[in-house]
C-alpha positions in Angstrom: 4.7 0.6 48.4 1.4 -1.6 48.7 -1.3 0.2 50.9 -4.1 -1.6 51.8 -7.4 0.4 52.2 -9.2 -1.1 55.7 -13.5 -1.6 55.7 -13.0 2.0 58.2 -11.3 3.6 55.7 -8.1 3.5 57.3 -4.8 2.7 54.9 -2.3 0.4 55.8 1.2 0.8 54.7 2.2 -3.2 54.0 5.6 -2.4 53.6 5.7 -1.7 57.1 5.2 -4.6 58.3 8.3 -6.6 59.4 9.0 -9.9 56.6 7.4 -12.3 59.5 4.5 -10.2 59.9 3.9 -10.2 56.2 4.5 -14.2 56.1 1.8 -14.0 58.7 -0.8 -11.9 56.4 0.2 -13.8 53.7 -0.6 -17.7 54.3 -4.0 -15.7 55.6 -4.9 -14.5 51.9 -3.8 -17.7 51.4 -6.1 -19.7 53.2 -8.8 -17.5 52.7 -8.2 -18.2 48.9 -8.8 -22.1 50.0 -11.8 -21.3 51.5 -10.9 -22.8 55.0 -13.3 -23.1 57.5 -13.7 -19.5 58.9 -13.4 -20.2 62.8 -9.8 -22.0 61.6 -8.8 -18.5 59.4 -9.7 -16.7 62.9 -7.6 -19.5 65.2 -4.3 -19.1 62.5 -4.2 -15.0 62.9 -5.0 -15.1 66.4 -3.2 -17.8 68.0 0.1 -16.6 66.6 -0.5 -13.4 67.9 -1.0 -14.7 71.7 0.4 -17.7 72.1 3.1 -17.5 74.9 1.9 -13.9 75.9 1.1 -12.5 79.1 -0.8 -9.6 78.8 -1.7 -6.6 80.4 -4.1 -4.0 79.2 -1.9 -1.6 77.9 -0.2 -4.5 75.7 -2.8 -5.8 74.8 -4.1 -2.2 73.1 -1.3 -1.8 71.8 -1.7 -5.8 70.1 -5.3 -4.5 69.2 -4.0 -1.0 67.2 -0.6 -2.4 64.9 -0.9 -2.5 61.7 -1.0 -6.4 61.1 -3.7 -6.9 63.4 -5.9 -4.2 61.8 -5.1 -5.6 58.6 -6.1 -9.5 59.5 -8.9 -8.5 61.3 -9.9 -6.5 58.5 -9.3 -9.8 55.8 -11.3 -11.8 58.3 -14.1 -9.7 58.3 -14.3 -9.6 54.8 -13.6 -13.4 54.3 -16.9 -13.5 57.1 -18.9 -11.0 55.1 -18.5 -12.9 51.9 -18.9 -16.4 53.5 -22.3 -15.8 55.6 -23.8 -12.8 54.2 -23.3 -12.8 50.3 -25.7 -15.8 49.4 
């Protein structure tokens, strides 16, 4: 089992992700490895996530609270925090 620990302190069980979710997490890491342009890392976890959806409020907080999208949101931060503020 691989937990990943969230910036709130929050743990995130990444085997319980479905294997498309975890494709989805994955070319993340991986294009945060490449150092892609930030606002692109942001477009590739959220336009996958919306695309095609209409939403109401209660889907959309329920979008906002799964695990996957506290967990890319969390890697984005990160990947922000080390691109503008660690110089």
């Amino acid at each position: 089992m691989k937990e990943y620990e969230l910036l709130s302190g929050e743990k995130i069980d990444f085997s319980s992700l479905s294997d498309a979710e975890q494709e989805h997490v994955g070319e993340v890491e991986k294009l945060i490895a490449e150092s892609v342009d930030y606002f692109e890392v942001w477009r590739r976890i959220d336009q996958p996530l919306k695309q095609g959806k209409n939403f109401t409020s209660e889907s959309l907080r329920e979008l906002y609270n799964s695990p996957r999208y506290k967990l890319l949101v969390d890697l984005l931060e990160r990947y922000r925090r080390k691109t503008y503020l660690e110089k």
